[in-house]
C-alpha positions in Angstrom: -10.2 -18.6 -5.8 -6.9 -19.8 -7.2 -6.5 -23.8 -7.5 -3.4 -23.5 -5.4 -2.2 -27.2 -6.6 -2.5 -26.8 -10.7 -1.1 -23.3 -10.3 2.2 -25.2 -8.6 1.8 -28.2 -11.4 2.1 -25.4 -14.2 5.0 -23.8 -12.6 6.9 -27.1 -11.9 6.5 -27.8 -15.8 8.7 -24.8 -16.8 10.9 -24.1 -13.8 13.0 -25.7 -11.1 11.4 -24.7 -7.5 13.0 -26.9 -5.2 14.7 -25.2 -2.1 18.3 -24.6 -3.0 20.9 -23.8 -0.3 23.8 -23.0 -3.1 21.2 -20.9 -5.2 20.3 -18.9 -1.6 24.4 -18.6 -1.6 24.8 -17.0 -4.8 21.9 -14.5 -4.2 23.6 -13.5 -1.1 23.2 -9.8 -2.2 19.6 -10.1 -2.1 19.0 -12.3 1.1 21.5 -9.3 2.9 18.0 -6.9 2.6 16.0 -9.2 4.7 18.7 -11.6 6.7 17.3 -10.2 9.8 13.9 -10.8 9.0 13.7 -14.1 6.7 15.6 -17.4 7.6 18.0 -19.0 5.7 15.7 -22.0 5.5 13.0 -19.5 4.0 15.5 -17.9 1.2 16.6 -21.3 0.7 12.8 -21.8 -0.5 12.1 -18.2 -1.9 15.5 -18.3 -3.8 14.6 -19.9 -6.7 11.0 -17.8 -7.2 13.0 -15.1 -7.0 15.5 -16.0 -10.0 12.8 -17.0 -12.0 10.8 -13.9 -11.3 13.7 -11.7 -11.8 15.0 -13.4 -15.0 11.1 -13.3 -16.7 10.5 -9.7 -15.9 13.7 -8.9 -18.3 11.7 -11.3 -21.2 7.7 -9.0 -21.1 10.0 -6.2 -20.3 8.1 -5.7 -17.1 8.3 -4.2 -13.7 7.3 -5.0 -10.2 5.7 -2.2 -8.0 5.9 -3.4 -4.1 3.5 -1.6 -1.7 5.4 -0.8 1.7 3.1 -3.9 3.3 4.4 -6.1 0.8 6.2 -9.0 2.4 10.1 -8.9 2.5 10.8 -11.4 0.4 8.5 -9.8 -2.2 9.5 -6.1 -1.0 13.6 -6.4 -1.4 13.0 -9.6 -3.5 11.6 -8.6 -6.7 10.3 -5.1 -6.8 11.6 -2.9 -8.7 9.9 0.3 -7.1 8.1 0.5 -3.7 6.4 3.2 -1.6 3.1 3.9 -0.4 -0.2 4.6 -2.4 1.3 8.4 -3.6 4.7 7.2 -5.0 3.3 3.9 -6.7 0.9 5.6 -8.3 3.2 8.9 -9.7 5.7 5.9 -10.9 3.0 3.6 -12.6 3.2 7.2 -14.8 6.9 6.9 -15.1 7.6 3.4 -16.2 8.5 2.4 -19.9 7.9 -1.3 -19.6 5.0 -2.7 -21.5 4.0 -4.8 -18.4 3.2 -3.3 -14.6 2.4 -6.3 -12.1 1.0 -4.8 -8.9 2.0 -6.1 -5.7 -0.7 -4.1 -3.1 -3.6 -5.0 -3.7 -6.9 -4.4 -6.0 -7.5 -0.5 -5.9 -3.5 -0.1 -6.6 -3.8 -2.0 -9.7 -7.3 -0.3 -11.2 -5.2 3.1 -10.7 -2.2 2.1 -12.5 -4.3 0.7 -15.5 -6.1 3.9 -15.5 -2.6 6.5 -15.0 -0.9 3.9 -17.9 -4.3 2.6 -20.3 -1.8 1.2 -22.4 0.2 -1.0 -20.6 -0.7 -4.7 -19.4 -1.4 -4.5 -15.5 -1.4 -7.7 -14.2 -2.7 -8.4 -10.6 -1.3 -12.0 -8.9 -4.5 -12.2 -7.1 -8.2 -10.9 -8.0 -9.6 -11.4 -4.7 -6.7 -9.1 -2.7 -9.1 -6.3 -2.2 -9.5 -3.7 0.6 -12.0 -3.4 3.0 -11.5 0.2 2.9 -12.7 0.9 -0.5 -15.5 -1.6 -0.6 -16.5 0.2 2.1 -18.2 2.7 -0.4 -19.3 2.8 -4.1 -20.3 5.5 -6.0 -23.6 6.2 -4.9 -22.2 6.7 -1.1 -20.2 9.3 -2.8 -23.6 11.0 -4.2 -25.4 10.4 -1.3 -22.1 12.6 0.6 -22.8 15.3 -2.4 -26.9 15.7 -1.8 -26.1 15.5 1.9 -23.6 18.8 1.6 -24.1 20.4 -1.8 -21.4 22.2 -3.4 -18.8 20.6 -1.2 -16.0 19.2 -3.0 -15.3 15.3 -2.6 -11.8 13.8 -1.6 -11.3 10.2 -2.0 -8.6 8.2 -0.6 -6.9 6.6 -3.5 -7.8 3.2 -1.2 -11.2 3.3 -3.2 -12.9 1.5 -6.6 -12.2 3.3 -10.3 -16.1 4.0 -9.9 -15.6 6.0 -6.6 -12.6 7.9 -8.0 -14.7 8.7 -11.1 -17.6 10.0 -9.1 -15.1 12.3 -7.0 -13.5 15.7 -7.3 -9.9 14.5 -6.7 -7.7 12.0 -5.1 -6.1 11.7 -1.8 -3.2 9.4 0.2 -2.5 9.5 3.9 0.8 11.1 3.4 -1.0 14.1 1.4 -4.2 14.1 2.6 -4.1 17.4 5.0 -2.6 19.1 2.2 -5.0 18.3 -0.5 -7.8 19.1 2.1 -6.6 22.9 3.3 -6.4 23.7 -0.9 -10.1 23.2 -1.3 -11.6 26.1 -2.0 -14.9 25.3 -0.1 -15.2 25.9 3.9 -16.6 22.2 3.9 -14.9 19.0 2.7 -16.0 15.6 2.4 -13.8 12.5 2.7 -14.3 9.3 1.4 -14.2 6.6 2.8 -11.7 6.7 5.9 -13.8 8.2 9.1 -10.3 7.7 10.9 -8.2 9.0 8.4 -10.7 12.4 7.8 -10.9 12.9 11.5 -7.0 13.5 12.0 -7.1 15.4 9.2 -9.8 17.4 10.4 -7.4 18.2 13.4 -5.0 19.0 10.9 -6.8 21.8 9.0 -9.2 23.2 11.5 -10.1 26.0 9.1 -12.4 23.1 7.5 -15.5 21.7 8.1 -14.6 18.3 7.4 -17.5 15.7 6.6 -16.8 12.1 6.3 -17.8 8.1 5.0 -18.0 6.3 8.0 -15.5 3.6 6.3 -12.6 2.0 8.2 -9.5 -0.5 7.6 -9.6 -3.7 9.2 -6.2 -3.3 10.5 -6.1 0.1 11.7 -9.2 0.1 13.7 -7.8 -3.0 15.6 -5.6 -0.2 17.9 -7.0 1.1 21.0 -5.4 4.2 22.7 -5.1 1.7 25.6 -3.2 -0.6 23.8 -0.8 1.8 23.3 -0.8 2.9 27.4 -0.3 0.1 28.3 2.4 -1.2 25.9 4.4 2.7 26.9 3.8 1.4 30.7 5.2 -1.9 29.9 7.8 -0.5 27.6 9.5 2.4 28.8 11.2 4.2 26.0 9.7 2.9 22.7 8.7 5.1 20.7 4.8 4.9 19.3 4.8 5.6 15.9 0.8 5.0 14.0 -0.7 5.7 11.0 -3.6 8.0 10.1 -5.8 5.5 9.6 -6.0 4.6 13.0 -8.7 6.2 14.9 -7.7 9.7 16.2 -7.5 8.3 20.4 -4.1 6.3 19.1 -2.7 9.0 17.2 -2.8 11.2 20.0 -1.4 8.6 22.1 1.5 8.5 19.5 4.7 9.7 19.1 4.3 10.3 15.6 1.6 9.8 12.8 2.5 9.4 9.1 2.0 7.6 6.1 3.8 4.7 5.6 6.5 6.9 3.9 6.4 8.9 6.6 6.8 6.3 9.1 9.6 5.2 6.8 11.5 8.5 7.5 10.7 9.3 10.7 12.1 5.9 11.6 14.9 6.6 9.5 16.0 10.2 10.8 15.4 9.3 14.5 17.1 6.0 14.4 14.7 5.5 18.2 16.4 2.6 20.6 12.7 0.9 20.5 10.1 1.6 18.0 6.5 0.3 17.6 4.8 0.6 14.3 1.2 1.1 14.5 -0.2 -0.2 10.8 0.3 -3.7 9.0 3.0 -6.0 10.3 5.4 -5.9 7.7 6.1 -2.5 7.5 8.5 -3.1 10.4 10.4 -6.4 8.5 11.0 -4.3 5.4 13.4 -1.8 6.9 15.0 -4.0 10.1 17.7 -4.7 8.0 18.3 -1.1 6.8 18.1 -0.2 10.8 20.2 -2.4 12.8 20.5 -0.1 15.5 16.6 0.1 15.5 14.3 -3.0 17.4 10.8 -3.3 16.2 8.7 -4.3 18.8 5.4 -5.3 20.0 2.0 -6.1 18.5 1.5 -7.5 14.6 -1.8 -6.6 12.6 -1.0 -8.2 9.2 -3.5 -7.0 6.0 -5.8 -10.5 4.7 -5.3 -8.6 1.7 -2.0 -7.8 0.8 -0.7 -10.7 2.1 -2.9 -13.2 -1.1 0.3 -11.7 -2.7 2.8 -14.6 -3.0 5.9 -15.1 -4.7 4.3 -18.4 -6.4 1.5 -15.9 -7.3 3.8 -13.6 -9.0 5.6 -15.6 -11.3 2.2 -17.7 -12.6 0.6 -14.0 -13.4 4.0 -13.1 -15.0 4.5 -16.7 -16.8 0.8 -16.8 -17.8 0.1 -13.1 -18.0 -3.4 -13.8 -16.4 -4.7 -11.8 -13.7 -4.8 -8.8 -16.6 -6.7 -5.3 -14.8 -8.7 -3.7 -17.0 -11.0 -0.5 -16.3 -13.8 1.2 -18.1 -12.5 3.6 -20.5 -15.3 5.5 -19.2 -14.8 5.5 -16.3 -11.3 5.4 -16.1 -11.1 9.4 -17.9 -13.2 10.7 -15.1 -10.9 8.8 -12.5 -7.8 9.6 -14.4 -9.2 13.3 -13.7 -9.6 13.0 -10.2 -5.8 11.1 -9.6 -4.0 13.6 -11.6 -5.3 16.5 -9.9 -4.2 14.6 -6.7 -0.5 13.9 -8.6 -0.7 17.9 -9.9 -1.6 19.3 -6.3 1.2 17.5 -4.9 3.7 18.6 -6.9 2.9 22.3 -6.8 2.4 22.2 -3.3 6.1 20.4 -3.2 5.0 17.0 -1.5 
């Protein structure tokens, strides 16, 4: 757990933190991503984080990669690349800098380290993990495999390096259905997501899809009658969820994608009202992009992803601590298994 108080002492040794008003000024171009969603007090405060960030990433030659539930200020602050799962992992391939500092959470950073073995990874908090991939280890996946020999495993990337090295190849919600139809077996078995295997099981009926009875803490929050009653209530908004959440809501739904997915539909349909379905600020990230747009109703926010501060970033950047590091074993049989996901994808033009 991080000592919250010495971390602050180290960074007030080295750099000025205080709230500045004419520092938020000059960053103007920056706050005008989020000035719908953050305060002017708040930039005031996240202003000078940001600089600092910004300005050290340039001295370890480093980049930030921002998950999609990243908070704004993190998100349009200092990432230099964000997406879901898919496109975070296919740039952690792509990057030249010597340093990658992962803001998602622990499973994003293990497959970074093992796409780019020779770059530093640094993670700004060990303990942001997932409950969706502790949800299984690698014997669950060999227990999946006596339980329905010869059937090819698909993980969700949302699992351990040990998981993805016991699997047959990688998946993300926004490729899942895909990489599932192109097994060559008439039975599948996903790992861990029940949620996320069921929809797809509607998806590619041709299947016999088998699954981990894992969940996400967010997701599984949603009801179908949640989302009844907030139509009956809300006339008009438009119910957009992601595959994670059990398969009642996504029928309920207007529309189920990942959260790229989300990102365009959102984007291409410009709805009066819209109500995102997954982690709360998946909404704030693109309010400002969307003016026309109002994000409504309920907020589930991720534990997890939101350990991820700004303080958090610069002390792992300053201090390079928080280092990932992955078996070499292990990480060549899970580099295997996420390439094949990364190879499938691009043949199959995702």
């Amino acid at each position: 757990m991080f000592d919250l108080p010495a971390l602050r002492a180290t960074l007030s040794e080295k750099y000025d933190l205080a709230p500045s008003p004419e520092l938020a000024a000059e960053m103007s171009d920056i706050y005008a991503r989020m000035s719908r969603v953050v305060s002017p007090a708040d930039w005031a405060i996240y202003a000078p984080y940001v600089r600092a960030i910004n300005a050290l990433k340039k001295e370890r030659n480093a980049v930030i990669l921002g998950h999609n539930y990243m908070t704004p200020e993190i998100f349009h602050g200092v990432s230099d690349f964000v997406g879901d799962s898919l496109q975070l992992a296919i740039k952690a391939t792509e990057v030249e800098a010597d340093v990658i500092v992962q803001c998602g959470v622990h499973f994003m950073a293990e497959t970074s380290k093992i796409l780019s073995p020779e770059k530093t990874v640094l993670m700004p908090d060990m303990e942001a993990g997932c409950s969706l991939a502790e949800s299984i280890t690698a014997e669950g996946v060999e227990e999946m495999r006596r339980r329905y020999p010869g059937a090819p495993v698909v993980s969700y990337v949302n699992t351990t390096a040990e998981v993805k090295a016991a699997s047959d190849i990688c998946c993300t919600s926004s490729n899942a259905a895909q990489i599932v139809a192109a097994q060559e077996s008439d039975t599948v078995i996903m790992t861990p997501d029940q949620y996320l295997a069921q929809n797809v099981a509607r998806q590619v009926p041709q299947k016999n899809v088998v699954w981990w009875e894992g969940s996400c803490i967010v997701h599984e929050q949603y009801t179908a009658q949640d989302l009844r009653e907030f139509r009956e209530w809300n006339p008009g908004t438009r119910l957009i969820a992601h595959p994670e959440c059990p398969p009642d809501v996504v029928a309920e739904a207007d529309f189920s994608g990942s959260t790229s997915g989300i990102i365009k539909y959102v984007t291409d349909e410009k709805p009066e009202k819209a109500l995102l379905i997954t982690e709360c600020s998946m909404a704030s990230n693109i309010a400002d992009e969307l003016p026309e747009v109002e994000f409504v109703g309920p907020c589930n926010m991720c534990p997890y992803m939101k350990k991820i501060s700004l303080e958090k970033v610069l002390f792992a950047l300053d201090t390079m601590t928080g280092q990932v590091e992955v078996d070499p074993a292990v990480a060549d049989k899970a580099r295997l298994s996420v390439q094949r996901m990364i190879d499938l994808s691009r043949k199959l033009g995702l």
